[in-house]
N, C-alpha and C positions, 0 to 999 in steps of 0.2 A: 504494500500500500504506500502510496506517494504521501506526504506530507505538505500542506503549503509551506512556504519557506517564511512566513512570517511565525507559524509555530516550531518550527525549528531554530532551537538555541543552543547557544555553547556554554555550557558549565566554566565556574560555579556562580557565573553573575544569574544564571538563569536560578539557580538553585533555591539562593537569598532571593529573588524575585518571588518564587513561586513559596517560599514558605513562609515570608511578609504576607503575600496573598492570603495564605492559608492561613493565618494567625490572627489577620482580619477578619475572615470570615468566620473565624468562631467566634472573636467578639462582639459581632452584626448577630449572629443567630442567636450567642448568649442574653446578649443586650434586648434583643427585640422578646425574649420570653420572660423576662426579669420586667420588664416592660408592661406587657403584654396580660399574665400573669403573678401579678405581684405576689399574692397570699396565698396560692399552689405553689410558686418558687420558695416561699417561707417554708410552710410544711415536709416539702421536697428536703431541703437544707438538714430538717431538725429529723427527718427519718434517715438520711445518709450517714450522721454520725451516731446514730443507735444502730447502726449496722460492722458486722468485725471484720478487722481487715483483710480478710483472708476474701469476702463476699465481695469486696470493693475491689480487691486486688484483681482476682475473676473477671469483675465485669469490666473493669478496666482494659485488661488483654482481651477479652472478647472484643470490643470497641476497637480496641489497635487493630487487630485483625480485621475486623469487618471494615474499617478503611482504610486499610493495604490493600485491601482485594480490589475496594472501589477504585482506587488512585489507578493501581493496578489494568486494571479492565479500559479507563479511562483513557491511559496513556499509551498499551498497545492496543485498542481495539479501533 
């Protein structure tokens, strides 16, 4: 599969690009449900730390995983 040449970039300026991007957009998506949701995001908060770390840790790697796979799929598909 051909690429346009304007998505073709050369590491590592593309790198720091793309993970400013990405860092942003968790703060957009965080912000806008903190937002959005204020007092589910409270509740959410006070259930997360009556949870052990071992449950957090889990679903944590599960998350990592489940977007590597997206980024994954995104970038060679």
């Amino acid at each position: 599969m051909v690429r346009p040449a304007a998505l073709l970039c050369c590491p590592p300026a593309c790198a720091v690009t793309d993970l400013l991007t990405a860092f942003g957009l968790v703060l957009v998506i965080e912000g806008l449900l903190y937002a959005a949701f204020p007092e589910p995001m409270k509740r959410m908060v006070v259930a997360v730390l009556e949870l052990p770390a071992s449950t957090l840790r889990a679903g944590g790697l599960a998350a990592a995983c489940v977007g590597l796979v997206i980024v994954w799929l995104v970038r060679m598909g």
